[in-house]
PDB file of N, CA, C and O in Angstrom:
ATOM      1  N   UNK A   1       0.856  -1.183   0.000  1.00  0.00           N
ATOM      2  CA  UNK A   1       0.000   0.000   0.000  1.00  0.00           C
ATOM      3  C   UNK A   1       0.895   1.236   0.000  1.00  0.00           C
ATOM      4  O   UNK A   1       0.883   1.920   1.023  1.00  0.00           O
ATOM      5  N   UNK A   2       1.633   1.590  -0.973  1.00  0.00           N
ATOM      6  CA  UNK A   2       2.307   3.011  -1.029  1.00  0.00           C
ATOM      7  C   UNK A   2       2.386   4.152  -0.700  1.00  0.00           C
ATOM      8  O   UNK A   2       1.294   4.532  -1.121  1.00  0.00           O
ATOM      9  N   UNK A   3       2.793   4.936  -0.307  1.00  0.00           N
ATOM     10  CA  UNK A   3       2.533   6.210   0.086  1.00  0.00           C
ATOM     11  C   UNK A   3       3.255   6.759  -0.466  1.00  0.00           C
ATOM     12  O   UNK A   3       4.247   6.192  -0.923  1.00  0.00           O
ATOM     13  N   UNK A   4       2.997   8.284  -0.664  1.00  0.00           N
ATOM     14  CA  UNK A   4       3.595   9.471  -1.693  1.00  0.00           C
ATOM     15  C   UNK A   4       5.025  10.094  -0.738  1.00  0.00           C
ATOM     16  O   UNK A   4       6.130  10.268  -1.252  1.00  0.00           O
ATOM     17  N   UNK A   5       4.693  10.380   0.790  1.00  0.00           N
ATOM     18  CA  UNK A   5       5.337  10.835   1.520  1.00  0.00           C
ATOM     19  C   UNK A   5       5.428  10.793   2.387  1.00  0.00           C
ATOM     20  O   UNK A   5       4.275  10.579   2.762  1.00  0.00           O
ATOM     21  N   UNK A   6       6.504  10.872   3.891  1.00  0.00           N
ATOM     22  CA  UNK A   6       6.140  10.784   4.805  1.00  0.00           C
ATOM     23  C   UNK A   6       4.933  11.596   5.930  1.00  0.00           C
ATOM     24  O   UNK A   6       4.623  11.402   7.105  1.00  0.00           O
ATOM     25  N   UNK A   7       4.487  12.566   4.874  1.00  0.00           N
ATOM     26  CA  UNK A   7       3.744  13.382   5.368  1.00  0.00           C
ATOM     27  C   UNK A   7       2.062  12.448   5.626  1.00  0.00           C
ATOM     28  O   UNK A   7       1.098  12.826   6.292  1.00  0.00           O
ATOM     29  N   UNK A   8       2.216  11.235   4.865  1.00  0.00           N
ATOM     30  CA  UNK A   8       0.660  10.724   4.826  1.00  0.00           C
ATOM     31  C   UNK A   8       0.671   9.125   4.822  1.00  0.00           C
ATOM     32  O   UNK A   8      -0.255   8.400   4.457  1.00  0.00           O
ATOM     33  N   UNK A   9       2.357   8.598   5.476  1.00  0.00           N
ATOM     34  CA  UNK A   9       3.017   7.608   5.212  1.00  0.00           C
ATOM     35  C   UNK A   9       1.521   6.176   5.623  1.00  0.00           C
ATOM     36  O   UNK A   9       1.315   5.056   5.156  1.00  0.00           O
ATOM     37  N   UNK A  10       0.876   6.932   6.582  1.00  0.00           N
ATOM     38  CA  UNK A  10      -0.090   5.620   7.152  1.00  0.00           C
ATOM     39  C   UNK A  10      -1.245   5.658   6.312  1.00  0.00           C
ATOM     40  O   UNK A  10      -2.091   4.788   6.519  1.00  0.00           O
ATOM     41  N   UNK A  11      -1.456   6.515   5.382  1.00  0.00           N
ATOM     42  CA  UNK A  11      -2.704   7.214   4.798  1.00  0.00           C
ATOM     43  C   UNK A  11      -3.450   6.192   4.095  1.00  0.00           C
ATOM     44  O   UNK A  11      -4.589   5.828   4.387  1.00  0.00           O
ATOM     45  N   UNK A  12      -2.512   5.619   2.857  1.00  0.00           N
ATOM     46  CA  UNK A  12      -3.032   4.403   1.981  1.00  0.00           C
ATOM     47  C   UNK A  12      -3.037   3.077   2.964  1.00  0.00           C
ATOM     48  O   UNK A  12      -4.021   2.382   2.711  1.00  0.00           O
ATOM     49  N   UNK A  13      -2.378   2.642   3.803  1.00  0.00           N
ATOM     50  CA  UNK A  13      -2.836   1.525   4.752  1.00  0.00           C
ATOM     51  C   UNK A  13      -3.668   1.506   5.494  1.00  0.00           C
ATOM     52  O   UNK A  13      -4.128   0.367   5.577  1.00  0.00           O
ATOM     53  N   UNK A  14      -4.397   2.565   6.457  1.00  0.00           N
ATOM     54  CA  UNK A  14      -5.601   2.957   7.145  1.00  0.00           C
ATOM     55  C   UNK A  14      -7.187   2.562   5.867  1.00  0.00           C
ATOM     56  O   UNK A  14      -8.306   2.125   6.137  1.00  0.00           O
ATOM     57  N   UNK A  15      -6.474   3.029   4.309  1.00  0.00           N
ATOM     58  CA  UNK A  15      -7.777   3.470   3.501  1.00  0.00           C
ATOM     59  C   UNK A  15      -7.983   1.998   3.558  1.00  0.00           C
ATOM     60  O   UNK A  15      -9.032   1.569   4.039  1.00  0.00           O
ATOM     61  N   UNK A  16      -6.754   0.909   2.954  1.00  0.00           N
ATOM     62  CA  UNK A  16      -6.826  -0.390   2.703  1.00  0.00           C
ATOM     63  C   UNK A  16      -7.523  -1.340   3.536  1.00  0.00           C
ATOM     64  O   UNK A  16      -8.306  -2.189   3.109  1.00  0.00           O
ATOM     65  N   UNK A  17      -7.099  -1.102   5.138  1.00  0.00           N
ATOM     66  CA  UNK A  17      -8.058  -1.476   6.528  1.00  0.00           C
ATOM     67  C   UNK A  17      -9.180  -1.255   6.507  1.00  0.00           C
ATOM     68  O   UNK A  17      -9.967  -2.159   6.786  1.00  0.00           O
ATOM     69  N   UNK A  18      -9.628   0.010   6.173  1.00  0.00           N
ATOM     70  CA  UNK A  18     -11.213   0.377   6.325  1.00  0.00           C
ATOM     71  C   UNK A  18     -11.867  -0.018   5.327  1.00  0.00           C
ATOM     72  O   UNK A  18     -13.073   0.198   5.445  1.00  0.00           O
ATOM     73  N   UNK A  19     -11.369  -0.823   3.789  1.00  0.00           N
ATOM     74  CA  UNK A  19     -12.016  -1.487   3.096  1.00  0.00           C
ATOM     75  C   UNK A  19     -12.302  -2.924   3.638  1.00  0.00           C
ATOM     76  O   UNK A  19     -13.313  -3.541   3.304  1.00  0.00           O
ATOM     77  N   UNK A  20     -11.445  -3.380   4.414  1.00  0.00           N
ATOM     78  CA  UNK A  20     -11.953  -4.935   5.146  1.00  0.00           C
ATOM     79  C   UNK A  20     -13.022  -5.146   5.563  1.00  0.00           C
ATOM     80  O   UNK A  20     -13.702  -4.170   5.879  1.00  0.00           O
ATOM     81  N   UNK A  21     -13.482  -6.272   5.696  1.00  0.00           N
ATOM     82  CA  UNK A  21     -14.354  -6.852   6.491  1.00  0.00           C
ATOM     83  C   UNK A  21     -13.998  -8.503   7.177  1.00  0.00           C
ATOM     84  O   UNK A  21     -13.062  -9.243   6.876  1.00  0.00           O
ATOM     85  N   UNK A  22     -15.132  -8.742   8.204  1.00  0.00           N
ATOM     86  CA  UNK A  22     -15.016 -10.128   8.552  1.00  0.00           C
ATOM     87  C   UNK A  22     -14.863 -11.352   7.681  1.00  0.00           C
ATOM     88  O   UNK A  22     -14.317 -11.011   6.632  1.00  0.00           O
ATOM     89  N   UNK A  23     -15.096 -12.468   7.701  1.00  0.00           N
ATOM     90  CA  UNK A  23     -15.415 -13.451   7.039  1.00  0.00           C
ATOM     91  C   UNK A  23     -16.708 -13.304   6.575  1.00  0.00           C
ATOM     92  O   UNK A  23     -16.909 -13.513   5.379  1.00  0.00           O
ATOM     93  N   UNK A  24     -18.064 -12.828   7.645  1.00  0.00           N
ATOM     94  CA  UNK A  24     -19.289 -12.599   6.854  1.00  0.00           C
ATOM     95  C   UNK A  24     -19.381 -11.107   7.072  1.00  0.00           C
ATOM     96  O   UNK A  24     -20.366 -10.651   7.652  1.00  0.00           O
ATOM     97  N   UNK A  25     -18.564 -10.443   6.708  1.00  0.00           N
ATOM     98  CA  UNK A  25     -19.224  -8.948   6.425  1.00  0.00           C
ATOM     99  C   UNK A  25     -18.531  -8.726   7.642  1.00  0.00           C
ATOM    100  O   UNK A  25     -17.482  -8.252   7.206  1.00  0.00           O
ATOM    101  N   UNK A  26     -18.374  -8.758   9.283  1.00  0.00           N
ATOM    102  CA  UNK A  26     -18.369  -8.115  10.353  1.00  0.00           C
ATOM    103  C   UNK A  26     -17.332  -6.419   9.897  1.00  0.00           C
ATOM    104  O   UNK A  26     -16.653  -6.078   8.928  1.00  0.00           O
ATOM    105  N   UNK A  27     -17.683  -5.844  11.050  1.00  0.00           N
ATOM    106  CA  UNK A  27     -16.789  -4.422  10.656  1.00  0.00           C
ATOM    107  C   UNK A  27     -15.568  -4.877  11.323  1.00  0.00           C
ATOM    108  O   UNK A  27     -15.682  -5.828  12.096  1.00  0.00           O
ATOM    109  N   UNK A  28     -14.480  -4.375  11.154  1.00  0.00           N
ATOM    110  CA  UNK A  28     -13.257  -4.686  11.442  1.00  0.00           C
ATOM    111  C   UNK A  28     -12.828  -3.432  12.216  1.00  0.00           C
ATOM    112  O   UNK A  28     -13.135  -2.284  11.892  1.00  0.00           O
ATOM    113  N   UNK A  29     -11.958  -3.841  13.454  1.00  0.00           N
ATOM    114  CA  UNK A  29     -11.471  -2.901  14.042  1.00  0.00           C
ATOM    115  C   UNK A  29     -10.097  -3.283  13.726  1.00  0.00           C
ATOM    116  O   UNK A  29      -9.917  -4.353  13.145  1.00  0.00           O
ATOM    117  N   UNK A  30      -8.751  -2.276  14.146  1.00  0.00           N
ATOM    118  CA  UNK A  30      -7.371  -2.621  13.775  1.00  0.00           C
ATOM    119  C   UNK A  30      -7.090  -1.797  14.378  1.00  0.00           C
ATOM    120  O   UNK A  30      -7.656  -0.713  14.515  1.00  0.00           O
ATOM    121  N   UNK A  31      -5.457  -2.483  15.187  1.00  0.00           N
ATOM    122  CA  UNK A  31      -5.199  -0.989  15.889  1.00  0.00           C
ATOM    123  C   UNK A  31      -3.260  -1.804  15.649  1.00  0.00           C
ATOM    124  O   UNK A  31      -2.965  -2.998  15.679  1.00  0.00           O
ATOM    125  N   UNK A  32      -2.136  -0.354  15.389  1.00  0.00           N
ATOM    126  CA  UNK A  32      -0.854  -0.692  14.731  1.00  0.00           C
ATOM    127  C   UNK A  32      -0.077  -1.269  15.975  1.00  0.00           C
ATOM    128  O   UNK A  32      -0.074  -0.585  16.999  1.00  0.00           O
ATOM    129  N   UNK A  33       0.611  -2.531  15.959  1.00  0.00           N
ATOM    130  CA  UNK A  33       1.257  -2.714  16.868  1.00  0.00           C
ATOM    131  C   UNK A  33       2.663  -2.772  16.759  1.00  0.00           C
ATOM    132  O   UNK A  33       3.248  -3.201  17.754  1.00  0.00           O
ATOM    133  N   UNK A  34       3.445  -2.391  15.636  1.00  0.00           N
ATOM    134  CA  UNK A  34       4.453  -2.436  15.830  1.00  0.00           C
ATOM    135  C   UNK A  34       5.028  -2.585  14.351  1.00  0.00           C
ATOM    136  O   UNK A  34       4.520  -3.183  13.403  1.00  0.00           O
ATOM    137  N   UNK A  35       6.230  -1.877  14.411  1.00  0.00           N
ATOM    138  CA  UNK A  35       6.401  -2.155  12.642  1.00  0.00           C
ATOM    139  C   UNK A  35       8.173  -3.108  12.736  1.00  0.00           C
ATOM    140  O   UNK A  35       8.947  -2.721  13.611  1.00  0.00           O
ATOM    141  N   UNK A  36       8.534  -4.050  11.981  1.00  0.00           N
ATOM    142  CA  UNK A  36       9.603  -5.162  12.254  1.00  0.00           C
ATOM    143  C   UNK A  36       9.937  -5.339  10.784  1.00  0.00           C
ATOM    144  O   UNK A  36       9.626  -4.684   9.789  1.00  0.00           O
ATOM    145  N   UNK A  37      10.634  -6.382  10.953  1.00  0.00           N
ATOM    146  CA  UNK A  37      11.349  -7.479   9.829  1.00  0.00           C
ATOM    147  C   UNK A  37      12.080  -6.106   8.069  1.00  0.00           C
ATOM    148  O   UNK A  37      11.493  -5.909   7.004  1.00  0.00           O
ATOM    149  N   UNK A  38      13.277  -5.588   8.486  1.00  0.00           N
ATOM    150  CA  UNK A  38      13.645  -4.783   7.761  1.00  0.00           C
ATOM    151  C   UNK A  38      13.731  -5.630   6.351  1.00  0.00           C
ATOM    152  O   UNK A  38      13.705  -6.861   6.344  1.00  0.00           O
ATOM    153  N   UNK A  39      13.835  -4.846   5.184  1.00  0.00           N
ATOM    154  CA  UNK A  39      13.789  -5.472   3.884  1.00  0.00           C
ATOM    155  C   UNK A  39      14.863  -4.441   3.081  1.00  0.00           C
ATOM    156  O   UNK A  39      14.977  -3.329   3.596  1.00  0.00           O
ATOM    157  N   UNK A  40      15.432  -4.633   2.215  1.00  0.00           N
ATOM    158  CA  UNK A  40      15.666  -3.602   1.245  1.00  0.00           C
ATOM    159  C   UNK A  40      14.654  -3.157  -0.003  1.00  0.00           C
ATOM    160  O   UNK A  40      13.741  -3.717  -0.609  1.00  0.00           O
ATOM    161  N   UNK A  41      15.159  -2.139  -0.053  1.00  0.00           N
ATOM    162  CA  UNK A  41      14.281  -1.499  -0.915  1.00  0.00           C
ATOM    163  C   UNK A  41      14.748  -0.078  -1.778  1.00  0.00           C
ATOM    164  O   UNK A  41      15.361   0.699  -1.046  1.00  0.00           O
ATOM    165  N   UNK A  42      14.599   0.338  -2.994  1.00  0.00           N
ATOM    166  CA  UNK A  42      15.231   1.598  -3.440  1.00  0.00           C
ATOM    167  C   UNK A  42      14.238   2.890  -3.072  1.00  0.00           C
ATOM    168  O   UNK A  42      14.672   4.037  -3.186  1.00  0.00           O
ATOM    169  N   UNK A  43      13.069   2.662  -2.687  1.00  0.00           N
ATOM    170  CA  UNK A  43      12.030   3.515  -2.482  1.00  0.00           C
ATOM    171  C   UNK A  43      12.446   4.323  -1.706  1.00  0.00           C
ATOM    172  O   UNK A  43      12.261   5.515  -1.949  1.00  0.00           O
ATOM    173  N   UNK A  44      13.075   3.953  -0.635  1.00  0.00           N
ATOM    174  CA  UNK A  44      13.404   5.749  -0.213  1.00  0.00           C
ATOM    175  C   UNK A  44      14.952   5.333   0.367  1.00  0.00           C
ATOM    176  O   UNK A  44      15.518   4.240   0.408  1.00  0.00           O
ATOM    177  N   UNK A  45      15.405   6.762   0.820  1.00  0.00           N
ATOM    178  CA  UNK A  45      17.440   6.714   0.920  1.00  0.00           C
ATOM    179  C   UNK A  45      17.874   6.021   1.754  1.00  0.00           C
ATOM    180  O   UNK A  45      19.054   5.671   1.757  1.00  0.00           O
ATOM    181  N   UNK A  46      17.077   5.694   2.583  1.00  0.00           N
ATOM    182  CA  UNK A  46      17.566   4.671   3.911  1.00  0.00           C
ATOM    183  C   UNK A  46      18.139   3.062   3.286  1.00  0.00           C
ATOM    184  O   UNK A  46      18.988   2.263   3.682  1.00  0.00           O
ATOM    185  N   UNK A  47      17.270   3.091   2.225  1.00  0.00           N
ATOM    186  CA  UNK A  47      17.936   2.225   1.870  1.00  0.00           C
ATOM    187  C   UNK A  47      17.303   0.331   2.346  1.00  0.00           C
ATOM    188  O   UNK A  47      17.604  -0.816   2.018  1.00  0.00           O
ATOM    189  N   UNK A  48      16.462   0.906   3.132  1.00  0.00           N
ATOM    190  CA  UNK A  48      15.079  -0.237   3.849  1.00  0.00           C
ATOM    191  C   UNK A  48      13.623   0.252   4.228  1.00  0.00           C
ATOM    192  O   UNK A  48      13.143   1.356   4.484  1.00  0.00           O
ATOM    193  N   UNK A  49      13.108  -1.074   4.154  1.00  0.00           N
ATOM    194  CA  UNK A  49      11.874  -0.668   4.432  1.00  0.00           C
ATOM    195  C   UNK A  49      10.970  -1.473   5.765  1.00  0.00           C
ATOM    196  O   UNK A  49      11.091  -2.679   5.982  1.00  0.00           O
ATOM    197  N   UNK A  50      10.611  -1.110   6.089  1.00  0.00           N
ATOM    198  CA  UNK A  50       9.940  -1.947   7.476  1.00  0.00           C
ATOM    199  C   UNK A  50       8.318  -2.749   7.307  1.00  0.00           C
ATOM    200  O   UNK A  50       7.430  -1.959   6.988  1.00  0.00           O
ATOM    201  N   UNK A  51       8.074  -3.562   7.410  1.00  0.00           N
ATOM    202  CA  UNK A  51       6.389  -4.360   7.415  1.00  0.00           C
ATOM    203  C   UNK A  51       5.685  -3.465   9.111  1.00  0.00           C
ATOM    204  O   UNK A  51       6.145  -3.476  10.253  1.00  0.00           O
ATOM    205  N   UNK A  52       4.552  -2.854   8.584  1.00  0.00           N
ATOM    206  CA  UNK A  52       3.599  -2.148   9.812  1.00  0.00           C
ATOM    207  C   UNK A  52       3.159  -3.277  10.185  1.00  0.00           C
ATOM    208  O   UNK A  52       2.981  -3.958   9.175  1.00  0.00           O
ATOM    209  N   UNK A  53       2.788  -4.042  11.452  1.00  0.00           N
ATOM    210  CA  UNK A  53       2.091  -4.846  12.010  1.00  0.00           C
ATOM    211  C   UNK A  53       0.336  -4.308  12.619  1.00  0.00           C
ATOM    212  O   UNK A  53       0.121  -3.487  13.510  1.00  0.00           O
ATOM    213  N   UNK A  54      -0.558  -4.966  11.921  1.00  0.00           N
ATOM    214  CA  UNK A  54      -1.821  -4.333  12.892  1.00  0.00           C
ATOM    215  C   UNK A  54      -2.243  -6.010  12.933  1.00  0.00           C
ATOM    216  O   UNK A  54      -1.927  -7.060  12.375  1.00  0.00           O
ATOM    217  N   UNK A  55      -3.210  -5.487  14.024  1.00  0.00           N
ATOM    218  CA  UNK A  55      -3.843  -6.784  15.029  1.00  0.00           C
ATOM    219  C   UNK A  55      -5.511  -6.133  14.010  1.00  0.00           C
ATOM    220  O   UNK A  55      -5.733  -4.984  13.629  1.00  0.00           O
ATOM    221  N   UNK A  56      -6.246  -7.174  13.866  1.00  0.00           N
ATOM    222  CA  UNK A  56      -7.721  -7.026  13.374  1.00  0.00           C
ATOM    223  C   UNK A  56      -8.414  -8.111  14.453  1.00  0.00           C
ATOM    224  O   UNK A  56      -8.288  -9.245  14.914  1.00  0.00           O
ATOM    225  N   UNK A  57      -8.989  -7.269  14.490  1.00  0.00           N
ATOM    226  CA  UNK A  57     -10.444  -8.235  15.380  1.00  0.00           C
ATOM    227  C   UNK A  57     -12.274  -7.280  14.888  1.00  0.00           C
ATOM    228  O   UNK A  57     -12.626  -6.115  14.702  1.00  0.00           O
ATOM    229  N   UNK A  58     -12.961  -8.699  14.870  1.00  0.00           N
ATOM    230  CA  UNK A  58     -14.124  -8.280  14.845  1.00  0.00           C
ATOM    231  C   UNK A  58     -15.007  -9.215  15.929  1.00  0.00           C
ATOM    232  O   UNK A  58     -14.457 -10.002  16.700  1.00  0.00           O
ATOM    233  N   UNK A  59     -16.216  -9.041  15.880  1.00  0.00           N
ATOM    234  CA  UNK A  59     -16.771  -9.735  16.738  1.00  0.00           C
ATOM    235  C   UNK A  59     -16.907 -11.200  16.782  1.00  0.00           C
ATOM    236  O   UNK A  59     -16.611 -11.775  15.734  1.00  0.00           O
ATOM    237  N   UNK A  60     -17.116 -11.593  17.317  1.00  0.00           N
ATOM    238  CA  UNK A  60     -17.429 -13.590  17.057  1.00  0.00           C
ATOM    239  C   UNK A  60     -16.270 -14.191  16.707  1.00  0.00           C
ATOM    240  O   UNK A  60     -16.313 -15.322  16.224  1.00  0.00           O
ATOM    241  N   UNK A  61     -14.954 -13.474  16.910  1.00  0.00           N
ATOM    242  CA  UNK A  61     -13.877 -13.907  16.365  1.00  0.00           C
ATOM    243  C   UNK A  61     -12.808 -14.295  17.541  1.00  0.00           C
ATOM    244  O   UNK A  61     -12.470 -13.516  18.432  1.00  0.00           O
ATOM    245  N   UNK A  62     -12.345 -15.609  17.389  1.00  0.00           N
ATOM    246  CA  UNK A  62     -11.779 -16.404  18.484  1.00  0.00           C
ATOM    247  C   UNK A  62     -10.570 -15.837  19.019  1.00  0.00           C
ATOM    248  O   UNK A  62     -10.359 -15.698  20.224  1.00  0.00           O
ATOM    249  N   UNK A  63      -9.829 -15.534  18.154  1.00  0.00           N
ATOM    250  CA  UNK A  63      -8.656 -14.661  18.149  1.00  0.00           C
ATOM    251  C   UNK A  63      -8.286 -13.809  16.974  1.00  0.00           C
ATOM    252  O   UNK A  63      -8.208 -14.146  15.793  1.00  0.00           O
ATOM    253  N   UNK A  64      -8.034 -12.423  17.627  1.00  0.00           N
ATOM    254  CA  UNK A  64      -7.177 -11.608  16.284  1.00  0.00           C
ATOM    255  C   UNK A  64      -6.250 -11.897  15.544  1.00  0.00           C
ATOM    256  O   UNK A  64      -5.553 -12.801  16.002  1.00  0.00           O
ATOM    257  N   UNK A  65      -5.876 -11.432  14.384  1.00  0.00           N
ATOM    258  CA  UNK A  65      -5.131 -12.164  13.566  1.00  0.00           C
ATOM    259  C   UNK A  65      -4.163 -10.760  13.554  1.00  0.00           C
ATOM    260  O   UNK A  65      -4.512  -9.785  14.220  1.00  0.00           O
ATOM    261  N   UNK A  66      -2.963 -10.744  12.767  1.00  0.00           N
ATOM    262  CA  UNK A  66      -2.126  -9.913  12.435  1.00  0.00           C
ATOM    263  C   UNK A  66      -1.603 -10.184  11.342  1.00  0.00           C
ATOM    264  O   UNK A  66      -1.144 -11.239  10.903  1.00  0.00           O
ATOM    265  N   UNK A  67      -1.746  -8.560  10.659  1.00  0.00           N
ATOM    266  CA  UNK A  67      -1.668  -8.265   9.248  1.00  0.00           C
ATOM    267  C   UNK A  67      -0.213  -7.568   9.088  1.00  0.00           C
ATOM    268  O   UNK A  67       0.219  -6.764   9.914  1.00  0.00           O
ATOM    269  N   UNK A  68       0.633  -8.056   7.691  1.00  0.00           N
ATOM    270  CA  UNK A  68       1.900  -7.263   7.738  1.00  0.00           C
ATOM    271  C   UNK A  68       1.330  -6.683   6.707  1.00  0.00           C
ATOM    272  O   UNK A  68       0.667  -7.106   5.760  1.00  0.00           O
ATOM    273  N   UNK A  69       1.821  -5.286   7.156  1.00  0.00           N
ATOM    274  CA  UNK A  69       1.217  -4.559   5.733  1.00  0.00           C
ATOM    275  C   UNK A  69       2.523  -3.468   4.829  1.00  0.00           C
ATOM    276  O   UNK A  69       3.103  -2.625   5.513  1.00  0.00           O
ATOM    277  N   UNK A  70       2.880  -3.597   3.297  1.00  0.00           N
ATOM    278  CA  UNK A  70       4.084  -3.139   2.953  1.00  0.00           C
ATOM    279  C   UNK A  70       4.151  -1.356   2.763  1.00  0.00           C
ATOM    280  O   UNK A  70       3.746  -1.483   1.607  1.00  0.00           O
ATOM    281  N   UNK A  71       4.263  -0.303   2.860  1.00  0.00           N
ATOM    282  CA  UNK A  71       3.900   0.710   2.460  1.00  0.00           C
ATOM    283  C   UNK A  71       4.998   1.492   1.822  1.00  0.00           C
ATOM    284  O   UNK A  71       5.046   2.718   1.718  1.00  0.00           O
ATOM    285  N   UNK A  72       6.007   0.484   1.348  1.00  0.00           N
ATOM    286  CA  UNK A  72       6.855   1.440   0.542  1.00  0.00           C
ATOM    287  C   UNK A  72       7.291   0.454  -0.583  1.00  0.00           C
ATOM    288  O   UNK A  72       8.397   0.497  -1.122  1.00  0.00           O
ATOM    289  N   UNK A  73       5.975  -0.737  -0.980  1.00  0.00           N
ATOM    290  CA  UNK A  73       6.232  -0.977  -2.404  1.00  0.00           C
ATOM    291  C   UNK A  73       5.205  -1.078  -2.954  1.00  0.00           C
ATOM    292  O   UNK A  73       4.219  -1.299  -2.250  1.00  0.00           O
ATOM    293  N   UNK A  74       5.032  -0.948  -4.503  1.00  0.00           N
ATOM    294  CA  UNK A  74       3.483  -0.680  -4.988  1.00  0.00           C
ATOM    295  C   UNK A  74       3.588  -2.211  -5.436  1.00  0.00           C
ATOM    296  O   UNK A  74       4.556  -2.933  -5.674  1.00  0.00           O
ATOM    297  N   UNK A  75       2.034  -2.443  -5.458  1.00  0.00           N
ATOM    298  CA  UNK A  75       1.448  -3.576  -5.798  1.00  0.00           C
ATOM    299  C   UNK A  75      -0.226  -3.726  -6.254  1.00  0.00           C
ATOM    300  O   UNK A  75      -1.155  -2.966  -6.527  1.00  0.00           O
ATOM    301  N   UNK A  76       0.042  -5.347  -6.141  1.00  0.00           N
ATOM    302  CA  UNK A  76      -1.277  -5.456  -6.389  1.00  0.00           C
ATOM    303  C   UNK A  76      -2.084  -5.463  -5.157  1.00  0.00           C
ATOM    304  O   UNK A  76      -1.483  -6.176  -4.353  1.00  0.00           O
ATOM    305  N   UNK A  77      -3.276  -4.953  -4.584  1.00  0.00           N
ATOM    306  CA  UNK A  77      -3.711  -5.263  -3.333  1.00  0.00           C
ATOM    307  C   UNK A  77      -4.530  -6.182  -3.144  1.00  0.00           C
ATOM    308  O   UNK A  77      -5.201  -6.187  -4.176  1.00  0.00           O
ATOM    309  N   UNK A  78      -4.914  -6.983  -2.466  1.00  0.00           N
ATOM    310  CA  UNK A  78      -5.591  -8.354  -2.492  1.00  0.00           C
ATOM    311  C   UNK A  78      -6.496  -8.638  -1.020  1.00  0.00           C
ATOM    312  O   UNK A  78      -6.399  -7.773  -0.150  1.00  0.00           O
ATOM    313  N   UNK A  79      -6.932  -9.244  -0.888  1.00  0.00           N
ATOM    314  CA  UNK A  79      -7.861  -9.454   0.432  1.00  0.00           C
ATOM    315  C   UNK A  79      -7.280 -10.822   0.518  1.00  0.00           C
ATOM    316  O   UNK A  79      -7.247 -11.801  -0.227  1.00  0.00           O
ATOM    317  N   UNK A  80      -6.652 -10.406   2.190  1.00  0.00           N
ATOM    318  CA  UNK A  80      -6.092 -11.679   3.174  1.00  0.00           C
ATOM    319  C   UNK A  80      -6.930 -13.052   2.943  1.00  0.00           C
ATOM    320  O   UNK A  80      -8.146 -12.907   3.069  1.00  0.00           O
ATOM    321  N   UNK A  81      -6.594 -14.025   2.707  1.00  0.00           N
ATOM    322  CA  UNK A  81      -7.626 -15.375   2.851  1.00  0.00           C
ATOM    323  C   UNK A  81      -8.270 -15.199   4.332  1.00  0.00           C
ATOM    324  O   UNK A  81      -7.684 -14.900   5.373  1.00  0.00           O
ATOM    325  N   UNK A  82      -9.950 -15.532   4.073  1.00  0.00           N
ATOM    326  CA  UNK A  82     -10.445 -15.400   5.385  1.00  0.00           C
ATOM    327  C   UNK A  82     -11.329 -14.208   5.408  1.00  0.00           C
ATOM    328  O   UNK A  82     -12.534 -14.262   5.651  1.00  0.00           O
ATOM    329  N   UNK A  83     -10.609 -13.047   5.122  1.00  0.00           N
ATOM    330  CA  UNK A  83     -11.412 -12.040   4.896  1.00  0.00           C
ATOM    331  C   UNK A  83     -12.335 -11.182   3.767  1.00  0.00           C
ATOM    332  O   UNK A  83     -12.302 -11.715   2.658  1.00  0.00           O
ATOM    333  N   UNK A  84     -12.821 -10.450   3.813  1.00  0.00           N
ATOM    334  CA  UNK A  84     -13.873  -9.920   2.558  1.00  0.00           C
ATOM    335  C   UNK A  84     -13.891  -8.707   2.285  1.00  0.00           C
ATOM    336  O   UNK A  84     -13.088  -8.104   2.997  1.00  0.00           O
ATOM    337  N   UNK A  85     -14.461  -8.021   1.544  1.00  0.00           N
ATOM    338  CA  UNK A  85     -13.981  -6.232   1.464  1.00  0.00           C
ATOM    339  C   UNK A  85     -15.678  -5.505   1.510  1.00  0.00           C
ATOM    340  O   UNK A  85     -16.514  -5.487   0.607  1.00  0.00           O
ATOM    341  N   UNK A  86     -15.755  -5.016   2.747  1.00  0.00           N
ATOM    342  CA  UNK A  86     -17.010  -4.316   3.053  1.00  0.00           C
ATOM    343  C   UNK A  86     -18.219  -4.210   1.404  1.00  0.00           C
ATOM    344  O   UNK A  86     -17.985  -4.143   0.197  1.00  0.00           O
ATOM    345  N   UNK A  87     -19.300  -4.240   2.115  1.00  0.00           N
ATOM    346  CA  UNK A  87     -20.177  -4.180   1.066  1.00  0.00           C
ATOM    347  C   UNK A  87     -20.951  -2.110   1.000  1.00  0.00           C
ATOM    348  O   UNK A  87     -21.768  -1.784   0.139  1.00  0.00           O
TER     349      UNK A  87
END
């Protein structure tokens, strides 16, 4: 999920979250727990890039799951197995 700058770096991953849903529709809550596992990358001068970690939970759901999400390479975006994209 890319971002233009650091000025809005969480911007396209928040939009991508709030398109989720449960397995049957539920609304999805997500909250960021931590960003890990460095990568390289040419996208910006550092020279790496980090995976954002968020936790999702909705209701009726046994345990939250955790999503790595990339924001400094473009792609295709896809819906996690399991989950669905709001109606």
């Amino acid at each position: 999920v890319f971002y233009i700058n650091a000025k809005d770096e969480n911007l396209n991953a928040e939009r991508y979250l709030k398109a989720l849903a449960g397995p049957k529709g539920e609304k999805i809550t997500y909250t960021k727990i931590e960003s890990c596992c460095p990568f390289p990358t040419k996208r910006i001068e550092m020279g790496a890039g980090f995976l954002d970690v968020y936790e999702l939970k909705w209701e009726g759901q046994d345990k939250p799951i955790r999503l790595y999400v990339n924001i400094y390479e473009r792609g295709y975006l896809l819906v996690p197995m399991g989950l669905t994209i709001k109606k």
